[in-house]
C-alpha positions in Angstrom: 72.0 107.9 175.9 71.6 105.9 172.9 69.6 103.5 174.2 67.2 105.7 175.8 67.2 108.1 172.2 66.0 104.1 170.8 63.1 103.4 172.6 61.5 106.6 172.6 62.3 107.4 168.9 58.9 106.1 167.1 60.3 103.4 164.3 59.9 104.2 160.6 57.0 101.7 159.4 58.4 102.4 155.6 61.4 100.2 154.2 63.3 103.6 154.8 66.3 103.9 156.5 66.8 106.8 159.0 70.2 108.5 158.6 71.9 109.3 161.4 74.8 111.8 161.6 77.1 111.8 165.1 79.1 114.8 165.8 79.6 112.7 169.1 83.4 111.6 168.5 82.1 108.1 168.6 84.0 106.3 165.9 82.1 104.0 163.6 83.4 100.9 165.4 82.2 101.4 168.5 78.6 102.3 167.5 77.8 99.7 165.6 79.8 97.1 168.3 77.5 98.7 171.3 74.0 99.0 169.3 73.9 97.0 166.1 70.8 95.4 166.8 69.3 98.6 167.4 71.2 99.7 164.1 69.8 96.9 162.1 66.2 96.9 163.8 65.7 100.1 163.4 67.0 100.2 159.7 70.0 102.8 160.3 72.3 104.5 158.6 75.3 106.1 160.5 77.9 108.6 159.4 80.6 109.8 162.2 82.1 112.9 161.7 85.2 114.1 163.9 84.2 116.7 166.4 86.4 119.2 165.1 84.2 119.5 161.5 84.0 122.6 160.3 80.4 124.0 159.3 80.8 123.1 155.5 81.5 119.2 156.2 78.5 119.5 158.4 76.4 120.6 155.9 77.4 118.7 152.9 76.6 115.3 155.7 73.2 116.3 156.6 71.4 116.5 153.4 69.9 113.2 154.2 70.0 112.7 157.5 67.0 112.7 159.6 69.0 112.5 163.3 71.7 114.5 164.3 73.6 113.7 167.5 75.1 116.7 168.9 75.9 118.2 172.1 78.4 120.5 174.6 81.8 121.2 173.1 80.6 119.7 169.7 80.0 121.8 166.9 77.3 124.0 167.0 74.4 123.2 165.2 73.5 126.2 163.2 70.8 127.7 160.6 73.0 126.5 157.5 73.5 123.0 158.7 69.4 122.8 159.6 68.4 124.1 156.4 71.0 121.6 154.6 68.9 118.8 155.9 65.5 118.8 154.4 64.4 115.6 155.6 65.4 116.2 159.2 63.2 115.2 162.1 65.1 115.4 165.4 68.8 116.9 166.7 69.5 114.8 169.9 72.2 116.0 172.6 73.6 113.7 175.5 72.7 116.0 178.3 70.8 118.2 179.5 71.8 121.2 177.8 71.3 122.5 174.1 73.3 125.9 173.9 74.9 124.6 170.2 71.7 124.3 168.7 70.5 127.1 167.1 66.7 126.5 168.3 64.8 128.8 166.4 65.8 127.4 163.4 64.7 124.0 164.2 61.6 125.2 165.4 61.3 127.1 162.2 61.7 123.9 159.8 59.5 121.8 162.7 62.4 119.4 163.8 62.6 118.4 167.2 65.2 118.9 169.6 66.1 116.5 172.8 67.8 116.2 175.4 68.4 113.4 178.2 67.2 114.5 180.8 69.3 113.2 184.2 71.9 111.7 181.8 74.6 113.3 184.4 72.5 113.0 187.6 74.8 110.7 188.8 78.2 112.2 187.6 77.0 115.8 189.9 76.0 114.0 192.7 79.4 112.2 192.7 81.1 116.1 192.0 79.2 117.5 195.1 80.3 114.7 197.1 83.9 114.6 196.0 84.2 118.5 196.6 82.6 117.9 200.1 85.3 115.5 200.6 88.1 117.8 199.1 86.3 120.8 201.9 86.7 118.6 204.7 89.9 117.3 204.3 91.7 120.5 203.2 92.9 119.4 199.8 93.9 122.4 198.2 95.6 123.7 200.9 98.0 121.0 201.0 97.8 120.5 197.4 99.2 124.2 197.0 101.8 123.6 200.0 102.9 120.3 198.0 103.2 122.3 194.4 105.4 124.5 195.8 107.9 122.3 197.3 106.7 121.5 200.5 105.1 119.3 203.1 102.7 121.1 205.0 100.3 117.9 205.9 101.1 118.3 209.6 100.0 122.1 209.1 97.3 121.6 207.5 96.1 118.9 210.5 96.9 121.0 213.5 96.4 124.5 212.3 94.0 124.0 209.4 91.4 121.4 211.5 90.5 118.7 208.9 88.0 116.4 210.3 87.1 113.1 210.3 83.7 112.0 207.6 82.9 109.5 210.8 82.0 112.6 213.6 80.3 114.4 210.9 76.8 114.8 209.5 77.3 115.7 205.5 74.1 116.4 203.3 73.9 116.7 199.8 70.7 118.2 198.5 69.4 117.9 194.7 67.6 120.4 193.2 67.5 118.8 189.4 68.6 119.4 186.3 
């Protein structure tokens, strides 16, 4: 994600630094151990905030930031926390989605908002596949027989039918994100 956000993000040509604030949960640490030479190159600031901030933290972070990295299950990004950042260009999600971010009010104050697009390609594929997987060889069927205290596998074969992948022909197809 961040890598991607780096080399499409055009680079300040002023001695200004961009200030980025993550509502990502990434701790400091990490960041700066995965993408300090981004970081320096790119003349960064970072501020973390835990995911759990509430709206007034937010707010009182932004007022110089010009990235905000938000997403799913984050804080939302609302009107007050936009118009708290004056200097804001872009609010960046990992993801494809941007339900938290209140979009009119970005579009409103002329910041941009991004997503990544295919960041979880791989991730639903791997889902579809799994629960193919789970289908064929009657998981929750014997999952529930096993919760409750029993051993139904030998059920679940003879009367259930579970198949073998080999003597089957499985398709998975993708109709994007």
């Amino acid at each position: 994600l961040i890598q991607t956000f780096f080399y499409s993000y055009p680079m300040p040509e002023t001695p200004e630094r961009d200030k980025i604030v993550s509502l990502l949960g990434i701790s400091p640490e990490n960041f700066k151990a995965n993408y300090r030479p981004w970081i320096d190159f790119a003349k960064i600031e970072l501020e973390t905030l835990p995911t759990d901030s509430p709206e007034e933290d937010i707010s009182g972070a932004v007022t110089e930031a010009t990235i905000i990295f938000a997403g799913p299950g984050r804080p939302p990004i609302t009107r007050a926390i936009i118009e708290a950042a004056p200097g804001l260009k872009l609010i960046q999600t990992p993801g494809t989605g941007y339900d938290e971010v209140d979009l009119q009010a970005a579009n409103d104050r002329g910041v941009f908002v991004a997503t990544t697009k295919g960041a979880n390609s791989s991730a639903v594929a791997e889902h579809a596949v799994t629960f193919m997987l789970a289908l064929l060889k009657k998981c929750l069927i014997a999952h529930e027989g096993t919760s409750s205290g029993g051993w139904p596998q030998m059920d679940v074969i003879m009367r259930e039918r579970t198949w073998e992948l080999g003597t089957r022909t499985v398709g998975l197809v993708g109709l994007g994100a």
